[in-house]
C-alpha positions in Angstrom: 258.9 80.6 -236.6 260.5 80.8 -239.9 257.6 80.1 -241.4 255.8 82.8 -239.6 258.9 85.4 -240.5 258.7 84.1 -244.2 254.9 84.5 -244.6 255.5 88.5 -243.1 257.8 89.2 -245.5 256.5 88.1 -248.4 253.1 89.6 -247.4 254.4 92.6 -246.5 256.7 92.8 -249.6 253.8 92.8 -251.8 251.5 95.6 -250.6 254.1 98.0 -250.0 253.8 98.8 -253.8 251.7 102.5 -254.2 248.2 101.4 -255.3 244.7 102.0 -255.6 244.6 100.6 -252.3 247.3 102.4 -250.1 246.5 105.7 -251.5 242.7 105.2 -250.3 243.7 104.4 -246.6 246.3 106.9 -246.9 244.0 110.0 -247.8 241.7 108.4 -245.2 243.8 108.5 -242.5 245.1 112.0 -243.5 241.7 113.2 -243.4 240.8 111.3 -240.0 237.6 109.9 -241.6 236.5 105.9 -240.8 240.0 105.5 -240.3 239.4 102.2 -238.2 236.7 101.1 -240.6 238.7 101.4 -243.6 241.8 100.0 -242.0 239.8 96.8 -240.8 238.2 96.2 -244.0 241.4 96.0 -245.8 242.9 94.2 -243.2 240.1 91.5 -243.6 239.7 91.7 -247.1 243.3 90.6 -247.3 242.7 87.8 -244.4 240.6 86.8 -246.4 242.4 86.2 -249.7 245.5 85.0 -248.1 243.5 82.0 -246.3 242.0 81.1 -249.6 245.4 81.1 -251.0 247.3 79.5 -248.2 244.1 77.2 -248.4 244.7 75.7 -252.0 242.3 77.9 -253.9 244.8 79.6 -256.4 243.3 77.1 -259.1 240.2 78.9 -258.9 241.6 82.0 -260.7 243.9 80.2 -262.8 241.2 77.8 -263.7 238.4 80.2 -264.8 239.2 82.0 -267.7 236.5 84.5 -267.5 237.3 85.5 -264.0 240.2 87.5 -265.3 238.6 89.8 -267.7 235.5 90.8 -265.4 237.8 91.8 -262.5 240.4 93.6 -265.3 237.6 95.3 -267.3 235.4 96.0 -264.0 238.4 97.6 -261.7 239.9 99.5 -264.5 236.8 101.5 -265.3 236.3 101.8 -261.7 239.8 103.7 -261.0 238.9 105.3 -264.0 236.1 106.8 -262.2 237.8 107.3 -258.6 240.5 109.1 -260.5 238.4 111.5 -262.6 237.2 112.4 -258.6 240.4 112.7 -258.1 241.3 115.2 -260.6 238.5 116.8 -260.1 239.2 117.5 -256.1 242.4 119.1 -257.5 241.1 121.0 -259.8 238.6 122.4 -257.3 241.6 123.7 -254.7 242.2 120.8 -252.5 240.5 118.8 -249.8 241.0 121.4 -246.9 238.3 123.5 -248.2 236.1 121.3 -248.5 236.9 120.2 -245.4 236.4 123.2 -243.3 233.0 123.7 -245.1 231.8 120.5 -243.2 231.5 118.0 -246.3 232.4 114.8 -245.4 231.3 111.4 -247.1 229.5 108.7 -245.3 230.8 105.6 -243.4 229.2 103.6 -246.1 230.7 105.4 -248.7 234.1 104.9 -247.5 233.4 101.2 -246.8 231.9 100.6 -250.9 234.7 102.7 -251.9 237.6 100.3 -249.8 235.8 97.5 -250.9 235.6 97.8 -254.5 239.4 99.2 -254.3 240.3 95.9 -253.2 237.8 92.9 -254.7 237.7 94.8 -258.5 241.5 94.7 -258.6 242.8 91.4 -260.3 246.4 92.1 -259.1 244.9 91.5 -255.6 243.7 87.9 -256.4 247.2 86.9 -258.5 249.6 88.5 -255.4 247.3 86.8 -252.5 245.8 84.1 -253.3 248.0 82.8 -256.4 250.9 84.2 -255.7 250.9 83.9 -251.9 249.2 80.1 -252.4 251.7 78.6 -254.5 254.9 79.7 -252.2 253.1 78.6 -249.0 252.4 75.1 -250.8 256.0 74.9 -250.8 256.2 76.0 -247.1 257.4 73.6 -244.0 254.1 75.1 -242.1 251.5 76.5 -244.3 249.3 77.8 -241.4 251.8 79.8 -240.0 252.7 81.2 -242.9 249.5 82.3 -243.7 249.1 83.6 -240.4 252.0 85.8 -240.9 251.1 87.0 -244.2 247.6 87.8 -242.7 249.8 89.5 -239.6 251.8 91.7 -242.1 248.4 93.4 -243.8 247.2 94.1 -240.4 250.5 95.7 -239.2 250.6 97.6 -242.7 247.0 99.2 -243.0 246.9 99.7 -238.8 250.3 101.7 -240.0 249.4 103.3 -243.0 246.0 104.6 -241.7 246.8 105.9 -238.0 250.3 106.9 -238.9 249.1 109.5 -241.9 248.1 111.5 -239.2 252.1 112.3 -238.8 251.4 114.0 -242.1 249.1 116.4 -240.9 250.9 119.4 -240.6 252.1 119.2 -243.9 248.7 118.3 -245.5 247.2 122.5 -243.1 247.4 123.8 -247.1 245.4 123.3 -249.4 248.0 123.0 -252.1 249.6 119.9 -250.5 245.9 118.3 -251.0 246.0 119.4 -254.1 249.4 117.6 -255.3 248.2 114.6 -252.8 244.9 114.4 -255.5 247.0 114.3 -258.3 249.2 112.0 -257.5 246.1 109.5 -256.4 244.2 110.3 -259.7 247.5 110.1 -261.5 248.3 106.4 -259.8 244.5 105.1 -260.5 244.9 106.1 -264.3 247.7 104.5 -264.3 246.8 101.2 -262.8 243.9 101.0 -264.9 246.0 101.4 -268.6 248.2 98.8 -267.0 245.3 96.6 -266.9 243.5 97.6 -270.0 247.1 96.8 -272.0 247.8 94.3 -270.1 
């Protein structure tokens, strides 16, 4: 059990953090578009990752050197991109409007747009499966701790996703869309200078 307990924690510790990520399934769930679709693929995306990590394959990152600069080069002009969309939204008055004038992207968009949040981002592969791997190598019961790591993504983006919709009354004006945008285009410039410094 305190394996389980540990692996939660520490799972849940390290997506917490504002990210490309979260503010996806966040504006996703405040718009009530592929809510469940979005949710799940994070969800797996991270199952994934974790296992790998719990698994033993953190020396697959650390031990391929040009791993790290495709994912860093590739995900920072990708939030590059999804911020510029970003900052565009806001510039155009917010999402309501569009909204109400019965845009809406495709599952499939949403989907590509989750996934390439999650795989492009390098910090994704050093908090999972390095990060994650090496402190369950040191754990009494490694399955369990990976099972409560995978647990803690699930509770999060289930959480994140369906509970946005608390938000809703708040996010009626288009000027609360409007400051939501810039702070998402604001966070994905930001994440991608941290990489390109880094």
């Amino acid at each position: 059990m305190s394996a389980l307990l540990a692996g939660f924690a520490l799972g849940l510790s390290l997506i917490l953090a504002i990210g490309a990520q979260n503010a996806f399934v966040l504006r996703q769930g405040l718009r009530r578009s592929h809510v469940l679709p979005v949710v799940m693929t994070c969800a797996a995306s991270d199952a994934i990752l974790v296992t790998a990590g719990v698994a033993g394959f953190g020396w697959l990152v650390t031990g391929a050197p040009w791993v790290a600069p495709v994912f860093t080069w590739g995900g920072a002009a990708f939030l590059i991109v999804y911020g510029g969309i970003a900052f565009c939204n806001a510039w155009r008055g917010g999402e309501t409007m569009q909204l109400e004038q019965g845009t809406r992207e495709s599952l499939r968009s949403a989907v590509l747009t989750c996934l390439a949040l999650t795989w492009l981002n390098p910090h994704v592969y050093l908090d999972t499966v390095v990060l994650l791997g090496s402190v369950a190598s040191g754990s009494e019961n490694r399955p369990l701790f990976g099972i409560g790591a995978v647990a803690a993504s699930f509770v999060f983006f289930f959480t994140l996703g369906y509970g946005a919709r608390l938000l809703a009354p708040l996010f009626a004006r288009a000027s609360s869309w409007r400051i939501l945008d810039l702070v998402v285009g604001a966070v994905m410039w930001a994440i991608a200078a941290k990489l390109v410094l880094a």
